[in-house]
PyMOL Python script that loads the backbone (N, CA, C, O; Angstrom):
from pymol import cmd

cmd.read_pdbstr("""\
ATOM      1  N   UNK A   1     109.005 107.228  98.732  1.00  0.00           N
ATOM      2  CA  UNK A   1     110.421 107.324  98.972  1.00  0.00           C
ATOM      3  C   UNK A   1     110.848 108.781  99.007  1.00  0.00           C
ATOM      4  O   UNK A   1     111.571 109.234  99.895  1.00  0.00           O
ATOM      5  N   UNK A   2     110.167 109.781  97.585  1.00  0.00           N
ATOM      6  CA  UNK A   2     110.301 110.831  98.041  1.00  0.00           C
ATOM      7  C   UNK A   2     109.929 111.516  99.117  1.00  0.00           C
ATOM      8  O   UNK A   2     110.747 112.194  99.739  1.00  0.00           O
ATOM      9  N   UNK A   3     108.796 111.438  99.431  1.00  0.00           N
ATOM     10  CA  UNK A   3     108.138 112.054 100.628  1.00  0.00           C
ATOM     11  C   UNK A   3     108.887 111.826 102.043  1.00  0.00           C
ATOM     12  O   UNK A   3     108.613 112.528 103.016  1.00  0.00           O
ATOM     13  N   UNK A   4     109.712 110.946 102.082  1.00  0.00           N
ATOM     14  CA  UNK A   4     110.160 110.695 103.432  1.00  0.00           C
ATOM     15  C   UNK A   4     111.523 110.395 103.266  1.00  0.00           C
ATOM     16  O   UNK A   4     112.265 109.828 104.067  1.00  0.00           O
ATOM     17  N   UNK A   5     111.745 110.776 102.292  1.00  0.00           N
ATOM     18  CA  UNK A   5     113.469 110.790 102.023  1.00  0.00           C
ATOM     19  C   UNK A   5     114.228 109.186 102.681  1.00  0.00           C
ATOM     20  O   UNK A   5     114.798 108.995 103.755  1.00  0.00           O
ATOM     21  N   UNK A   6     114.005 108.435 101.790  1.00  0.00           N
ATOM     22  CA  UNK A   6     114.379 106.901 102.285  1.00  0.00           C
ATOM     23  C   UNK A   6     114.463 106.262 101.241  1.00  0.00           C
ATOM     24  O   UNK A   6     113.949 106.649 100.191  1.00  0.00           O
ATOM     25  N   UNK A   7     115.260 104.956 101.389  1.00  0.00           N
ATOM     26  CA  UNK A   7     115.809 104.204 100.568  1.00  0.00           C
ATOM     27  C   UNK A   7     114.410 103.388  99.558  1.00  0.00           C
ATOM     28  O   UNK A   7     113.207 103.542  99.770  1.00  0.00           O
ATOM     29  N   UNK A   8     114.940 102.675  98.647  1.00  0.00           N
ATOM     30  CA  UNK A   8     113.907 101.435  97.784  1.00  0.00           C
ATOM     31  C   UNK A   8     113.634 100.602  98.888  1.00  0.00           C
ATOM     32  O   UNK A   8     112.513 100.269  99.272  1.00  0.00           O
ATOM     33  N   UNK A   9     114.639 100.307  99.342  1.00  0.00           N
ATOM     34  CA  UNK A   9     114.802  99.076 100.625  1.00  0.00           C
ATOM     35  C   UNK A   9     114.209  99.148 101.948  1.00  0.00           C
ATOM     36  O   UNK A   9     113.768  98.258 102.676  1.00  0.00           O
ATOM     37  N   UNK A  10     114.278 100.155 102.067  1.00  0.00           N
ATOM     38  CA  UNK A  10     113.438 100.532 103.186  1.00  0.00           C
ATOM     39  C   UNK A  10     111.800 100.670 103.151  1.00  0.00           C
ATOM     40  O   UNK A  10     110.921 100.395 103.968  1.00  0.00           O
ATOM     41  N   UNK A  11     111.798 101.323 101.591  1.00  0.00           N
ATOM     42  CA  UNK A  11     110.338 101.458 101.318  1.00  0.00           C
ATOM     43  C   UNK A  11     109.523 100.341 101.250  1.00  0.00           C
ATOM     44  O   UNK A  11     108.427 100.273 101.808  1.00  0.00           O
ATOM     45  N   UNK A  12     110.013  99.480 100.598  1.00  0.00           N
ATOM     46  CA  UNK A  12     109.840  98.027 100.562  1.00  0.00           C
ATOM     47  C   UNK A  12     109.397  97.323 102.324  1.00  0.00           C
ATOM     48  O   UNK A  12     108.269  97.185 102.797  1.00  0.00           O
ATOM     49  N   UNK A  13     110.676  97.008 102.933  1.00  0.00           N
ATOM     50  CA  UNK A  13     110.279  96.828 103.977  1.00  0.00           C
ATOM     51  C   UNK A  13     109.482  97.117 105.156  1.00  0.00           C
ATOM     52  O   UNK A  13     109.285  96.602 106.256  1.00  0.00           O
ATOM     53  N   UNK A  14     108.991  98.429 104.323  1.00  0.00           N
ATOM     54  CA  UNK A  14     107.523  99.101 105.189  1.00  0.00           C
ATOM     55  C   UNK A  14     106.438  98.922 104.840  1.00  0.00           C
ATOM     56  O   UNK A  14     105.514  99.090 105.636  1.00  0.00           O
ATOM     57  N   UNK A  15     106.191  98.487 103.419  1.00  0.00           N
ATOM     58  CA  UNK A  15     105.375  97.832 102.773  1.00  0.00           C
ATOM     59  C   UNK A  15     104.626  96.555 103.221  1.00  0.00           C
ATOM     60  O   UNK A  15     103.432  96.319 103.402  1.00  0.00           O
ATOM     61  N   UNK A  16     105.924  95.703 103.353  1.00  0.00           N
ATOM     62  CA  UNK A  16     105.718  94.554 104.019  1.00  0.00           C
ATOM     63  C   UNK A  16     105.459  94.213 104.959  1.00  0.00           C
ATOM     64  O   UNK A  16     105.034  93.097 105.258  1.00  0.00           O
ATOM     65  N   UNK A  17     105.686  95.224 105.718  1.00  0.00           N
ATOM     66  CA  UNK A  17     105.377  95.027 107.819  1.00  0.00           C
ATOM     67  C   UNK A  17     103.807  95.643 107.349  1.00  0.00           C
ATOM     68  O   UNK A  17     102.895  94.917 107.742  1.00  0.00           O
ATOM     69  N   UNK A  18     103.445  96.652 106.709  1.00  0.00           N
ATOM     70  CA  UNK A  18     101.814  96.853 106.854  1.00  0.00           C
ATOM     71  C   UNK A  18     101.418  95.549 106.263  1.00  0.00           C
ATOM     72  O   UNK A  18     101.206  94.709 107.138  1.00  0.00           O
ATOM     73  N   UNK A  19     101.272  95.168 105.186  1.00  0.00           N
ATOM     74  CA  UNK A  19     100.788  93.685 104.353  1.00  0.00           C
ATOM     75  C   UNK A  19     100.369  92.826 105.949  1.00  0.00           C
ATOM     76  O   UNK A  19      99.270  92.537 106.425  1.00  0.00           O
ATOM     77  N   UNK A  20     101.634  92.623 106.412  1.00  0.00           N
ATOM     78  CA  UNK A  20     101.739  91.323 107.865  1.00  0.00           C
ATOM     79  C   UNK A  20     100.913  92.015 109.083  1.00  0.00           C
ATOM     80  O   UNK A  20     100.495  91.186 109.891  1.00  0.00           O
ATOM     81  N   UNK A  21     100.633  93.202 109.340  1.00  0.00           N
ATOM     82  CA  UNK A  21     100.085  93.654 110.109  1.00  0.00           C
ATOM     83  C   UNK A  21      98.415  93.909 109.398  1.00  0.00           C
ATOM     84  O   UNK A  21      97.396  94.038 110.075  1.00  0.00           O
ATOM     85  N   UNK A  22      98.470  93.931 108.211  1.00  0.00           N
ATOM     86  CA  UNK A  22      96.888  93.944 107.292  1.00  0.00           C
ATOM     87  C   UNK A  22      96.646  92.914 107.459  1.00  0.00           C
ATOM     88  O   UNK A  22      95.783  92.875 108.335  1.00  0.00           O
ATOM     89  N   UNK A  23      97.016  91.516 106.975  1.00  0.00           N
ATOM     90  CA  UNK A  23      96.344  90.126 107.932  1.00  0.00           C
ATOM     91  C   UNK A  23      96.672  89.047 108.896  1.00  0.00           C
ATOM     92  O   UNK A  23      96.774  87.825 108.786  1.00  0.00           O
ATOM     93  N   UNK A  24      96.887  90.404 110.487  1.00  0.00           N
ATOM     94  CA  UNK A  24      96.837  89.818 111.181  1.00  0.00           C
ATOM     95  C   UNK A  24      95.230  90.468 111.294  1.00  0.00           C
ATOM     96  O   UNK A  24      94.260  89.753 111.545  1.00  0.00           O
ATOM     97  N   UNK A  25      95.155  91.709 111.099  1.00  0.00           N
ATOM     98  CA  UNK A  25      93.720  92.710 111.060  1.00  0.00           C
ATOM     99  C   UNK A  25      92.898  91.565 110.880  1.00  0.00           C
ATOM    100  O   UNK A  25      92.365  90.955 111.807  1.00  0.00           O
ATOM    101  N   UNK A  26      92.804  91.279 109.669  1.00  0.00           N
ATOM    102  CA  UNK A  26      91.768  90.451 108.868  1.00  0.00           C
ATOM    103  C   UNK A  26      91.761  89.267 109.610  1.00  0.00           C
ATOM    104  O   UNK A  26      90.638  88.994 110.034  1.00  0.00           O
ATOM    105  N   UNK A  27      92.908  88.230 109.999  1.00  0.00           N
ATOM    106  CA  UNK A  27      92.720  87.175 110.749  1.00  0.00           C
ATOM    107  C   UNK A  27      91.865  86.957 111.974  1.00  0.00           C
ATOM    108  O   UNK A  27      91.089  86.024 112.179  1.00  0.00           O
ATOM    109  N   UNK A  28      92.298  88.527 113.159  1.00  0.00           N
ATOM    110  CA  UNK A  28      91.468  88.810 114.015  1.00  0.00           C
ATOM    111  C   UNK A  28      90.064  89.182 113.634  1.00  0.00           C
ATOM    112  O   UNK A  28      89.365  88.459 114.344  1.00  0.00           O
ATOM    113  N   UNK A  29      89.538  89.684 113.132  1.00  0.00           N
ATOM    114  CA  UNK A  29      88.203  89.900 112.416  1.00  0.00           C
ATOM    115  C   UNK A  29      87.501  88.737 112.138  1.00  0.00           C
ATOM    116  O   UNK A  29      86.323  88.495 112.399  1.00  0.00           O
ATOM    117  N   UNK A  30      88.701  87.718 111.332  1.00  0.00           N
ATOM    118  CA  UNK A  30      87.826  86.437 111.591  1.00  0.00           C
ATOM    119  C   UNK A  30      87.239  85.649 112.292  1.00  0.00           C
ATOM    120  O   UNK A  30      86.235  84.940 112.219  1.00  0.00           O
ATOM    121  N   UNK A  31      88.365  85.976 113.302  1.00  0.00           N
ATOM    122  CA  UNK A  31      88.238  84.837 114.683  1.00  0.00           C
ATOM    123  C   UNK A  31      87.080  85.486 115.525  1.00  0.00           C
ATOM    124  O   UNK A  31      86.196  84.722 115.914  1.00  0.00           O
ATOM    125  N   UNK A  32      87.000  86.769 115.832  1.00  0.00           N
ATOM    126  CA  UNK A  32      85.857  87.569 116.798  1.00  0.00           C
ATOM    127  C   UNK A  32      84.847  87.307 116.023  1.00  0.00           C
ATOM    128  O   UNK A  32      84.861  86.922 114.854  1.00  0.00           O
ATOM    129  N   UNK A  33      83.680  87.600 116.937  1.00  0.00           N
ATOM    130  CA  UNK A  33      82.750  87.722 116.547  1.00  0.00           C
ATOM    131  C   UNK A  33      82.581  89.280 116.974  1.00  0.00           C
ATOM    132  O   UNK A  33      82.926  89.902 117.979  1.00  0.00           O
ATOM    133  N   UNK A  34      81.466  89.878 115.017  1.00  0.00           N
ATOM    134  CA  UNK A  34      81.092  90.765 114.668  1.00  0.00           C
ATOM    135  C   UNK A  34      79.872  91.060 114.712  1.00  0.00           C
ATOM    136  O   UNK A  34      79.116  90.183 115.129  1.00  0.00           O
ATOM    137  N   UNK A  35      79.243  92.494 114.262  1.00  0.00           N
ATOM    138  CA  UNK A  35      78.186  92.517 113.798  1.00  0.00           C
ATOM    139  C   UNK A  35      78.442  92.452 112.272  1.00  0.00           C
ATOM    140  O   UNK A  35      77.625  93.150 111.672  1.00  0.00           O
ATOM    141  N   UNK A  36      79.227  91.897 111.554  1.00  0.00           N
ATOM    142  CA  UNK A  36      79.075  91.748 110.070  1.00  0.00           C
ATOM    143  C   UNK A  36      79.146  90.514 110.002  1.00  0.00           C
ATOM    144  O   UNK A  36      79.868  89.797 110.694  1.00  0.00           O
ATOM    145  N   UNK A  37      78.113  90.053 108.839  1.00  0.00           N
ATOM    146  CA  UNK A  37      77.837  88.629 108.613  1.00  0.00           C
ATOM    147  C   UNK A  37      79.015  87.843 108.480  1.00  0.00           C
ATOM    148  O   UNK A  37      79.909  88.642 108.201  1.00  0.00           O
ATOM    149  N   UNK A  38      79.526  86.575 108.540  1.00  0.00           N
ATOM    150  CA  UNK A  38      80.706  85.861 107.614  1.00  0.00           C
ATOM    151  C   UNK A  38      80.840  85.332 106.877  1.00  0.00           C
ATOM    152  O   UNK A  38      81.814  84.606 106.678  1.00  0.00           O
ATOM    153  N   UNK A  39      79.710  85.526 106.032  1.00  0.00           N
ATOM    154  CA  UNK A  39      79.115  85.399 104.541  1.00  0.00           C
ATOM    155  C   UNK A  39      80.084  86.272 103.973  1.00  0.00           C
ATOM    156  O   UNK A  39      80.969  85.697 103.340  1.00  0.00           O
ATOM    157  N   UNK A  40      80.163  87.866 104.054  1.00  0.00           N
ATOM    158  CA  UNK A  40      80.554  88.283 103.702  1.00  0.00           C
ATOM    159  C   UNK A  40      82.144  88.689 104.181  1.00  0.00           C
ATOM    160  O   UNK A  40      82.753  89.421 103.401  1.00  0.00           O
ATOM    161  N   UNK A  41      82.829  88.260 105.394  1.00  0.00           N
ATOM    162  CA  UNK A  41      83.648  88.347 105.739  1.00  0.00           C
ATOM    163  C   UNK A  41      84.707  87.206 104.876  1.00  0.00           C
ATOM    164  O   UNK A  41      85.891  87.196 104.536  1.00  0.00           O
ATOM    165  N   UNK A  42      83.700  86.422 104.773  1.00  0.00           N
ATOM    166  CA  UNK A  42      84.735  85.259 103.820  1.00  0.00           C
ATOM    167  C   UNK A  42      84.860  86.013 102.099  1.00  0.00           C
ATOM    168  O   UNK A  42      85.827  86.446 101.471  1.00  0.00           O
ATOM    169  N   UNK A  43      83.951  85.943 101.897  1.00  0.00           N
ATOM    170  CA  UNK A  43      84.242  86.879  99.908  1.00  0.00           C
ATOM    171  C   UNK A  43      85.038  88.094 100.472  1.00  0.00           C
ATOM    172  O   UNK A  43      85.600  88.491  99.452  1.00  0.00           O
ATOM    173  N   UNK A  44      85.471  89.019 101.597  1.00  0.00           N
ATOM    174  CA  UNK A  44      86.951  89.922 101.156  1.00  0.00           C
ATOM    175  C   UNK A  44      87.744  89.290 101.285  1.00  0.00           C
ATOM    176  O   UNK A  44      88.623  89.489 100.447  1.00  0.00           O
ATOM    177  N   UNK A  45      88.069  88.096 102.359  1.00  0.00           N
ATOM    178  CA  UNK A  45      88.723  87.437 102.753  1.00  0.00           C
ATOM    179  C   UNK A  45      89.458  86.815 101.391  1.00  0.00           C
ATOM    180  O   UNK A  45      90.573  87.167 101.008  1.00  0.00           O
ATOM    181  N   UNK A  46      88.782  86.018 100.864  1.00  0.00           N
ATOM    182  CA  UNK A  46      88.998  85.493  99.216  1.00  0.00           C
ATOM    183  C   UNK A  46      89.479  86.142  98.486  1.00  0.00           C
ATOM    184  O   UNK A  46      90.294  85.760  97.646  1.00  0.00           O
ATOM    185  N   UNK A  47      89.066  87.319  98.646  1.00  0.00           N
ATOM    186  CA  UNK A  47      89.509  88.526  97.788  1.00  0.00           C
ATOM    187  C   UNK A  47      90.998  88.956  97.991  1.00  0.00           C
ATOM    188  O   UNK A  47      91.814  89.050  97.074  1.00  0.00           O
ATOM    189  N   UNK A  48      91.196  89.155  99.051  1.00  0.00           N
ATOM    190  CA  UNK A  48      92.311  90.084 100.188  1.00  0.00           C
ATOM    191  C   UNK A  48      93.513  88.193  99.484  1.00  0.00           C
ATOM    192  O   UNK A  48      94.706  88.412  99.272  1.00  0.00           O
ATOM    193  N   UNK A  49      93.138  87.102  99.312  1.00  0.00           N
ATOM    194  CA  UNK A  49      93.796  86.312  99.119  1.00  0.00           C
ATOM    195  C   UNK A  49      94.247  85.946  97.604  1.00  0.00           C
ATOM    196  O   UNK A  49      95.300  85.449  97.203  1.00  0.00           O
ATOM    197  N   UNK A  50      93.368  86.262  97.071  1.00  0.00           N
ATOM    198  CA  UNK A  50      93.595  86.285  95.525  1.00  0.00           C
ATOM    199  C   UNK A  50      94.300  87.424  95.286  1.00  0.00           C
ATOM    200  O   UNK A  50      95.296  87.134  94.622  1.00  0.00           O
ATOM    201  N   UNK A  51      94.225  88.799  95.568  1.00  0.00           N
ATOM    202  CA  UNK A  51      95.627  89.584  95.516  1.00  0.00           C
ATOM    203  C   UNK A  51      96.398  89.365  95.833  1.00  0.00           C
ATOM    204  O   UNK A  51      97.329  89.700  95.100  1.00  0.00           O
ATOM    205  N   UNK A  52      96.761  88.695  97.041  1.00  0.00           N
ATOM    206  CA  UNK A  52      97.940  88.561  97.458  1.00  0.00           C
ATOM    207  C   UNK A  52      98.902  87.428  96.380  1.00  0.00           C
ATOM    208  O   UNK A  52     100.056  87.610  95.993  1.00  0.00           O
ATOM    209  N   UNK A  53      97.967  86.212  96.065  1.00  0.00           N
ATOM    210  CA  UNK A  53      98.642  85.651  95.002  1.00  0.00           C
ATOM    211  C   UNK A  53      99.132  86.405  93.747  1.00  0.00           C
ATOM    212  O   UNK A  53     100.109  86.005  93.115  1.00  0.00           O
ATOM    213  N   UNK A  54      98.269  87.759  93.320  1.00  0.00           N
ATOM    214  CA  UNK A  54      98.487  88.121  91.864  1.00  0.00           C
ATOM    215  C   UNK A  54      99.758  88.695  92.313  1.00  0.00           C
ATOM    216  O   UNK A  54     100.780  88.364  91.713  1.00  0.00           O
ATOM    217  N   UNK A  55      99.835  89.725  93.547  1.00  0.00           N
ATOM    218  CA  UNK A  55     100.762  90.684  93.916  1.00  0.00           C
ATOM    219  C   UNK A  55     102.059  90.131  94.997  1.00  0.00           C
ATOM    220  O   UNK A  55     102.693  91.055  95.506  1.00  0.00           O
ATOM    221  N   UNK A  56     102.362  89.149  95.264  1.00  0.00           N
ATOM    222  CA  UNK A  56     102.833  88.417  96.189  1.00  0.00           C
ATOM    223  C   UNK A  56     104.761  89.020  95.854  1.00  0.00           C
ATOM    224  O   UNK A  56     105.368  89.920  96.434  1.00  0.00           O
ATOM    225  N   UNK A  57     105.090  88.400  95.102  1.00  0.00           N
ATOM    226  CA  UNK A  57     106.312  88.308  94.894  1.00  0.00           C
ATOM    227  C   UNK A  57     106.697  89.187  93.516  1.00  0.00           C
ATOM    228  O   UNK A  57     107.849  89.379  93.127  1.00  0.00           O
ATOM    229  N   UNK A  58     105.758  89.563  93.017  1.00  0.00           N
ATOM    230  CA  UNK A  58     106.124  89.605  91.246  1.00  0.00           C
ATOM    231  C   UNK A  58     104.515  90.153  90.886  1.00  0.00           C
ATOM    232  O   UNK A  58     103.583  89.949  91.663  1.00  0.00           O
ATOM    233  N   UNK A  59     104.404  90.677  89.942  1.00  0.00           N
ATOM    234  CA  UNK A  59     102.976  91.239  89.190  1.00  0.00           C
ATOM    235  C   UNK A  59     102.548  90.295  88.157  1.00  0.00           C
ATOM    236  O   UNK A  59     102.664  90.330  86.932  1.00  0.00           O
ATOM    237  N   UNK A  60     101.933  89.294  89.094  1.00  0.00           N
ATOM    238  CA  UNK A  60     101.533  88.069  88.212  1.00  0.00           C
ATOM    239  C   UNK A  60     100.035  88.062  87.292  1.00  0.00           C
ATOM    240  O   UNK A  60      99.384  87.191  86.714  1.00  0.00           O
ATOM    241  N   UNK A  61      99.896  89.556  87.511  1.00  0.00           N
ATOM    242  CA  UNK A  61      98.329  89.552  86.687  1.00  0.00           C
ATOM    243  C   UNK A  61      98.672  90.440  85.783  1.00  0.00           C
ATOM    244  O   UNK A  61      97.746  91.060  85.260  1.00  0.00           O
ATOM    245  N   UNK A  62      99.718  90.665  85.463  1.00  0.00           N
ATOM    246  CA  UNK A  62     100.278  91.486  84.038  1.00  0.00           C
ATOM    247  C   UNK A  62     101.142  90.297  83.363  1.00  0.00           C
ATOM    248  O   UNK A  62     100.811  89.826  82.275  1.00  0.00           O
ATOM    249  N   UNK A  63     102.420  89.786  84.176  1.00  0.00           N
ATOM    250  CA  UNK A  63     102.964  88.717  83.745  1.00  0.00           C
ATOM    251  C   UNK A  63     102.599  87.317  83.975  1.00  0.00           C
ATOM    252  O   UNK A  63     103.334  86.366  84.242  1.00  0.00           O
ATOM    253  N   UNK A  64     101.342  87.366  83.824  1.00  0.00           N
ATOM    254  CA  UNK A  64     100.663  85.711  83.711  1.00  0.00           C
ATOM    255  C   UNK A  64     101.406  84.332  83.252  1.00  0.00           C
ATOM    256  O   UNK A  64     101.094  83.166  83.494  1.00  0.00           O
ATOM    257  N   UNK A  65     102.402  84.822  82.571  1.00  0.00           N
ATOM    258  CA  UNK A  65     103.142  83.036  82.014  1.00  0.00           C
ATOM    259  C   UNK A  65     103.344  82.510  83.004  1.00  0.00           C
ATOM    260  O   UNK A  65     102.835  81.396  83.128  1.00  0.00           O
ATOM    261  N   UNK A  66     104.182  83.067  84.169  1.00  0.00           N
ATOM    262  CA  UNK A  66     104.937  82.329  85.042  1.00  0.00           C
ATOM    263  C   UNK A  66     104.225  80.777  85.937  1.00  0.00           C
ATOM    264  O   UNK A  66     103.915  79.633  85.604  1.00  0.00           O
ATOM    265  N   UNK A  67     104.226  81.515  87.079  1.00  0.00           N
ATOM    266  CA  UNK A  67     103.473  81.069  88.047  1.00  0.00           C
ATOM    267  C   UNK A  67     101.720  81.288  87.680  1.00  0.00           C
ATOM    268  O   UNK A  67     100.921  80.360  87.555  1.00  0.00           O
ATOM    269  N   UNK A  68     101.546  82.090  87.612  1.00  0.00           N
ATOM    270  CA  UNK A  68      99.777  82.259  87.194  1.00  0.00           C
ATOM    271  C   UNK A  68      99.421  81.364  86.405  1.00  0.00           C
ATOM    272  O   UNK A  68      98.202  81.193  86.436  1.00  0.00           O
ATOM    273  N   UNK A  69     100.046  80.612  85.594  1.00  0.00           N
ATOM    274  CA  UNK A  69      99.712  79.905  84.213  1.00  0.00           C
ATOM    275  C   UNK A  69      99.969  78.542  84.702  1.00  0.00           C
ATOM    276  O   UNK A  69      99.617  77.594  83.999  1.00  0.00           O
ATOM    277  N   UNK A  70     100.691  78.296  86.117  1.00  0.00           N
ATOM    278  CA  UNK A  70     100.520  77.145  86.479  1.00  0.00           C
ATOM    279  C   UNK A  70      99.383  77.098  87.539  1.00  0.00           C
ATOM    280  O   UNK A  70      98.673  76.094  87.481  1.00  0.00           O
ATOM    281  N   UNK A  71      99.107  77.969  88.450  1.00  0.00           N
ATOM    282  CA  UNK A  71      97.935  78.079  89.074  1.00  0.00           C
ATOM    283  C   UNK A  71      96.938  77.826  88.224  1.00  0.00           C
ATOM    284  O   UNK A  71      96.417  76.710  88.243  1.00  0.00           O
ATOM    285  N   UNK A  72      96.453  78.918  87.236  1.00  0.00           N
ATOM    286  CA  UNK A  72      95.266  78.629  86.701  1.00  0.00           C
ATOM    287  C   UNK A  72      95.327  76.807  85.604  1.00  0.00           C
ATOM    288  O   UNK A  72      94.253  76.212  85.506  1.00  0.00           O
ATOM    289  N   UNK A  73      96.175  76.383  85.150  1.00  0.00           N
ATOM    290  CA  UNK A  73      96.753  74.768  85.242  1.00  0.00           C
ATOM    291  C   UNK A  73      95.876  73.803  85.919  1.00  0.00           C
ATOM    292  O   UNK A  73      94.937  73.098  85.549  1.00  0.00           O
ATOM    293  N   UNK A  74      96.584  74.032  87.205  1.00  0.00           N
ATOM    294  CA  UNK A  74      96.494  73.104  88.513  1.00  0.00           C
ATOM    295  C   UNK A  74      94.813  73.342  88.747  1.00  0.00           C
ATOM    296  O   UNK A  74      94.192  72.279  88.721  1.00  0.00           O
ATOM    297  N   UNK A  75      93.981  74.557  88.969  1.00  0.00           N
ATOM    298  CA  UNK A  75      93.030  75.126  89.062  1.00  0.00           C
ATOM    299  C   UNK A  75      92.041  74.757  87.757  1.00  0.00           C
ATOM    300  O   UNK A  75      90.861  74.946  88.051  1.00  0.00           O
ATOM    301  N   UNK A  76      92.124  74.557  87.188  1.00  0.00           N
ATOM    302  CA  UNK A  76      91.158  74.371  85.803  1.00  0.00           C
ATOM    303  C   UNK A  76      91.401  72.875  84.796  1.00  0.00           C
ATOM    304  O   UNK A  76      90.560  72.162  84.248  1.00  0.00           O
ATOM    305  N   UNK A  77      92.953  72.772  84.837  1.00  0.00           N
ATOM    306  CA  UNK A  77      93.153  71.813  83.991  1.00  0.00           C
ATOM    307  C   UNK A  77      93.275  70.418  85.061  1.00  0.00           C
ATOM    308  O   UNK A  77      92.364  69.610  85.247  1.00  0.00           O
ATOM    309  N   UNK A  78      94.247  70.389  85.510  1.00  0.00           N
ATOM    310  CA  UNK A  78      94.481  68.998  86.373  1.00  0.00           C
ATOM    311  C   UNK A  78      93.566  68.664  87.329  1.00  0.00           C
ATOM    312  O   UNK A  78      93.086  69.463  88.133  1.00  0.00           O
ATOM    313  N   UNK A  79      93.160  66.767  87.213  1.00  0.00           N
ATOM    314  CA  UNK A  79      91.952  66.397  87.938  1.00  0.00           C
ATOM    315  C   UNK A  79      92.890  66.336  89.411  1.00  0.00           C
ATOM    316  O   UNK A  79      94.068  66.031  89.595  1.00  0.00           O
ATOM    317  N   UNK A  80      91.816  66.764  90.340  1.00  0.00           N
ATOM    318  CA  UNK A  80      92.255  66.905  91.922  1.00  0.00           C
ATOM    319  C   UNK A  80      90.868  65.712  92.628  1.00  0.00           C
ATOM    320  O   UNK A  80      89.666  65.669  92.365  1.00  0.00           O
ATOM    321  N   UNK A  81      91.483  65.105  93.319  1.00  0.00           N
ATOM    322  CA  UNK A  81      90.727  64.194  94.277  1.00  0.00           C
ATOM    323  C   UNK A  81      89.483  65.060  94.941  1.00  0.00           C
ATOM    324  O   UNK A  81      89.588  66.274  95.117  1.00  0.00           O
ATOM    325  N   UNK A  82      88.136  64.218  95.338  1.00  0.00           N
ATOM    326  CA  UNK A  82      87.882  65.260  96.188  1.00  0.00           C
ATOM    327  C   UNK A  82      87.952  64.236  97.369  1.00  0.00           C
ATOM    328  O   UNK A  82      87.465  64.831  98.329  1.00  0.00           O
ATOM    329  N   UNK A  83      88.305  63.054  97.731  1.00  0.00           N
ATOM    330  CA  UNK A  83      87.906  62.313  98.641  1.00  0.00           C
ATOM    331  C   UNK A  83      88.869  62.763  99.751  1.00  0.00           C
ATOM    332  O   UNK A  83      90.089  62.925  99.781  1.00  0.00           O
ATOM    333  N   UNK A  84      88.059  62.882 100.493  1.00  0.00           N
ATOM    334  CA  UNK A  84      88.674  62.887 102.276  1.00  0.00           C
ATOM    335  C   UNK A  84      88.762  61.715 102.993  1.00  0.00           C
ATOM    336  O   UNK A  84      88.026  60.740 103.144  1.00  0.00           O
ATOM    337  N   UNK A  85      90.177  62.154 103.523  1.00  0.00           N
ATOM    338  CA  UNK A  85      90.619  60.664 103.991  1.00  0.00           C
ATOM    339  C   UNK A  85      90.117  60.933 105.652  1.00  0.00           C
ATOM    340  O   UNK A  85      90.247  60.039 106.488  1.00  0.00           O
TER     341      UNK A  85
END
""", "prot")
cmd.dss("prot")
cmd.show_as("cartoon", "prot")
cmd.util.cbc("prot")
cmd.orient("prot")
């Protein structure tokens, strides 16, 4: 904000257009074919997705009660079907 003399709001909203433009990157990467395996394209992928949950809306991997505490819940505690219909 200092560096470019601009608002919270603005900073923010520049934030967010890279994020949406970071996975469309990653989306396209998926869809082409590479010379990198997609073995490994899937574990950043996972990765690049599990931040986005911690960091999404709120700093949910410092403030874990919220939402995180029902993820990891739903994720660990509650039985989930596996049958496909």
């Amino acid at each position: 904000m200092k560096q470019h003399n601009t608002s919270r709001q603005d900073a923010i909203n520049k934030l967010l257009e890279m994020v949406k433009s970071a996975w469309k990157d990653i989306n396209e990467a998926c869809l082409n074919p590479t010379e990198v395996p997609m073995n490994f394209l899937l574990r950043v992928v996972n990765l690049v997705r599990m931040i986005d949950v911690l960091y999404k809306d709120e700093d949910n991997y410092t403030n874990a009660g919220g939402l995180m505490k029902d993820y990891i819940k739903t994720l660990l505690v509650n039985k989930m079907s596996a049958r496909i219909s």
